[in-house]
N, C-alpha and C positions, 0 to 999 in steps of 0.2 A: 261593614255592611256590604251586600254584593251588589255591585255594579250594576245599573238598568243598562239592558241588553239594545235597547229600542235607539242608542244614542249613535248604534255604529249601524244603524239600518237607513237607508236611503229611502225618498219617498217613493222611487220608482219599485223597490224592492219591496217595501212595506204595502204598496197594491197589488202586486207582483201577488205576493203572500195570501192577501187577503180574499181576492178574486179568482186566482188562477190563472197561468199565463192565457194572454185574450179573454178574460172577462173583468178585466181591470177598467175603473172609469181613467177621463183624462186629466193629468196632476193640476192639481188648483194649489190652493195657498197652504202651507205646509210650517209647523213647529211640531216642540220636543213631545208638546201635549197630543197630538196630534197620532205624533207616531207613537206612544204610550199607548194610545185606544188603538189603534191597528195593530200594535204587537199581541195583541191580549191572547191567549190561550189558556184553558182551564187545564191545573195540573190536579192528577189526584195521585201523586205519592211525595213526601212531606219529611225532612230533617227534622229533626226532634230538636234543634236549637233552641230558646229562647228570643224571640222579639225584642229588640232595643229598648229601656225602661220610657215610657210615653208613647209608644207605639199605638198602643190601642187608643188613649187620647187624643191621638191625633186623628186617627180612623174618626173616631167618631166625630171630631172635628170639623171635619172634612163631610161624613153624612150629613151635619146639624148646616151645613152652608148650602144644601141642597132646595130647590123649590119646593113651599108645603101651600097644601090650598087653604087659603082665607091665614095661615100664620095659625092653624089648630093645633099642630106638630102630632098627629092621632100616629105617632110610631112610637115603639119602642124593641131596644135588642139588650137580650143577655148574652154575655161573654161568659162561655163555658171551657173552663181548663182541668174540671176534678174529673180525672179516669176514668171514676167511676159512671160518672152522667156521662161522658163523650162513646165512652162504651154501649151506655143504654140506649143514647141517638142513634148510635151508630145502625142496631138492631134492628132499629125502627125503621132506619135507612136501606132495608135487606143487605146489612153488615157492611158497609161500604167504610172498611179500614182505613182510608186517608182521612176520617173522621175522629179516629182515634190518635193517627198520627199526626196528625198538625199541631203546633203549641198554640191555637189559638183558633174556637169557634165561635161565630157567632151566628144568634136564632133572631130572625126579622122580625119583628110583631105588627102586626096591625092593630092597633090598641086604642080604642079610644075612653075604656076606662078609665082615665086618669083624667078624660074631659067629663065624665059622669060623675067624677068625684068631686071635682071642681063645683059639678052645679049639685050636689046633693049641697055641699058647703056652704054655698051662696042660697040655698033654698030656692034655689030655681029648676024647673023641670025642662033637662032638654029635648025639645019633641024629635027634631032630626036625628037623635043617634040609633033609635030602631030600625031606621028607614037602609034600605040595599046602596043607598048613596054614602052615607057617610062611610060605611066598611067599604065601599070603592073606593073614597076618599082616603081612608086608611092604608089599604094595599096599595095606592100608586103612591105616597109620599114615603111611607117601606122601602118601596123597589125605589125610588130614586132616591133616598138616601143610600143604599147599600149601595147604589152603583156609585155614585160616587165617592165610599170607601174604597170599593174597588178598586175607580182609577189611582183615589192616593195610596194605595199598598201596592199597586205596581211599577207605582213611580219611584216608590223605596227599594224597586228590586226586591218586592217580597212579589208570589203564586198564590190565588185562588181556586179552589172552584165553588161554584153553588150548588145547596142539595135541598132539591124542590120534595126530595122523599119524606120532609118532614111533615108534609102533607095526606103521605100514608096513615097514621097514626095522629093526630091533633090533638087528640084529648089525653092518649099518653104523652105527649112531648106537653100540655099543657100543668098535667101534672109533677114531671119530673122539673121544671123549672118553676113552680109555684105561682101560676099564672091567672089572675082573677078573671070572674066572667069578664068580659069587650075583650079581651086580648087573645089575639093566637097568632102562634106560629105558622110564618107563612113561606119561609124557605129558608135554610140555614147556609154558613159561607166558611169554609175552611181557607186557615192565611196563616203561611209562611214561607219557609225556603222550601225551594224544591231539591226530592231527592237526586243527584248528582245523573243516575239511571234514566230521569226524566227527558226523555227526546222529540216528546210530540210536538208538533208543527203547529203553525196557524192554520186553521181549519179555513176551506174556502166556505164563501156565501155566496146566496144567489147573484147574479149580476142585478147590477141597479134598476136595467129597466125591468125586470120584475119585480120590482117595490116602488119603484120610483114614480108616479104620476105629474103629468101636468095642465093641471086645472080638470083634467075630466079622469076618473079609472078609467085605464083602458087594457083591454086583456090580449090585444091585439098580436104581441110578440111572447107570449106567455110559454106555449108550448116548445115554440122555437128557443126559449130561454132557457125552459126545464130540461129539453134534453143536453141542452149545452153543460149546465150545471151538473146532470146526473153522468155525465162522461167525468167532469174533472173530478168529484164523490169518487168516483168507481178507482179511479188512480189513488185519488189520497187513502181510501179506505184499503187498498192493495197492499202499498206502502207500509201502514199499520195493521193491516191482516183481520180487518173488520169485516162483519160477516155481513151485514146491510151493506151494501156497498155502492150503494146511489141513495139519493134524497129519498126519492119518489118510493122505495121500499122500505125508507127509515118513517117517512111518513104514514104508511101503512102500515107498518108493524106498529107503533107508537099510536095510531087512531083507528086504528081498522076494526079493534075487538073492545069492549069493554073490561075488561080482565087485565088490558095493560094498563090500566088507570091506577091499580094497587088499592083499591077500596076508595079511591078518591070521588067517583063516582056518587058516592054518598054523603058529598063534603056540606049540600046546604042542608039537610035534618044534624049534621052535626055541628056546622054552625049556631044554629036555631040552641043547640043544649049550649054552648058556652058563649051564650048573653048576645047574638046575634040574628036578632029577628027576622032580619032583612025585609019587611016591607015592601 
């Protein structure tokens, strides 16, 4: 199994990384987990190896130990490995091949059909699951389950990335993995070894104090923050020969037009057809 990288990384380096030289915060308390979550970088090109036998069990493991509200568990994921389906995602993905190549995907769900079955069974009628709260409830115990497979497949020295494109299409990815009304796919996660070829960086983030408040929002260093940020963008995206090459244009290509939504735009009448009322 290959080695975690994060073990020979220093904390000064791993904010160094994370931030950008001078927009780093200052080092507080520091472990292995620690520097795991600051290594993180989404890869998207993928060895066709094989996963260690229990691997996925253990991922899910590790999701299932995650915070769920009220203890409802409204997620569920399918592990897709048949070609043929990682192909058809992929499609739907506007073809994004590190979804074909990874030996192992998986599609988030927000599901809480499996709580409507519960009470069809018990002959009880649950009135909260039409409402826009409980499918909140479902997407945020989703995302924090996945991320904490994340962190445990990066701690195995296995690469991700997440592909929110499954969002494009909902109702094809609902059918290609047999998916009853309350459930859909809400983002899928490519996991394994990265291709050898792979040399992307840890991408910088904003600095802290434009995220970070205390006790009131305050927008006061905001601007001063962004150009700071959209200087060290412009070098990392140089570096990698990306054509946005600060935030503040990635932001704007990415929200400026309707059209980059990919049809997502039209996600709540599509919800509403596969068993999602939202109230």
């Amino acid at each position: 199994m290959d080695v975690n990288h994060t073990t020979t990384v220093s904390q000064t380096e791993a904010l160094n990384l994370r931030y950008g030289d001078g927009g780093e915060p200052a080092p507080g308390p520091w472990n292995e987990v620690i520097a795991t979550l600051l290594s993180h970088r989404s890869v998207r090109g993928f060895r066709p190896d094989a996963l260690p036998q229990g691997t996925l069990e253990t991922l899910v493991a590790a999701a299932q130990s995650a915070s769920t509200s009220s203890n409802l568990q409204t997620w569920s994921v399918v592990s897709v490995t048949d070609p043929a389906k990682k192909a058809a995602l992929a499609k739907i993905a506007s073809n994004q091949k590190h979804i074909e190549q990874c030996p192992l995907f998986l599609v988030w769900l927000a599901d809480v059909s499996r709580n409507e079955r519960l009470g069809l069974a018990e002959k009880v009628t649950l009135e909260t699951i039409p409402h826009f709260e409980s499918y909140l409830v479902a997407a945020i115990d989703a995302t924090l389950a996945a991320q904490n497979a994340t962190v445990a497949a990066e701690s195995l020295g296995l690469s991700m990335v997440y592909i929110g494109a499954m969002r494009n299409n909902p109702v094809e990815v609902s059918r290609l993995l047999g998916l009853p009304p309350g459930a859909m796919g809400l983002f899928g996660m490519c996991v394994g070894y990265p291709l050898p070829t792979v040399t992307n960086e840890v991408k910088p983030r904003l600095p802290q104090s434009a995220i970070l408040y205390h006790d009131t929002y305050d927008t006061a260093t905001e601007a001063a923050d962004r150009a700071a940020y959209d200087a060290r963008m412009a070098a990392f995206s140089q570096r990698h020969e990306m054509t946005q090459d600060t935030w503040t244009k990635r932001v704007i290509g990415r929200m400026g037009k309707i059209a980059a939504m990919s049809g997502r735009d039209k996600l709540v009448s599509i919800l509403n057809g596969m068993g999602f009322p939202l109230r």
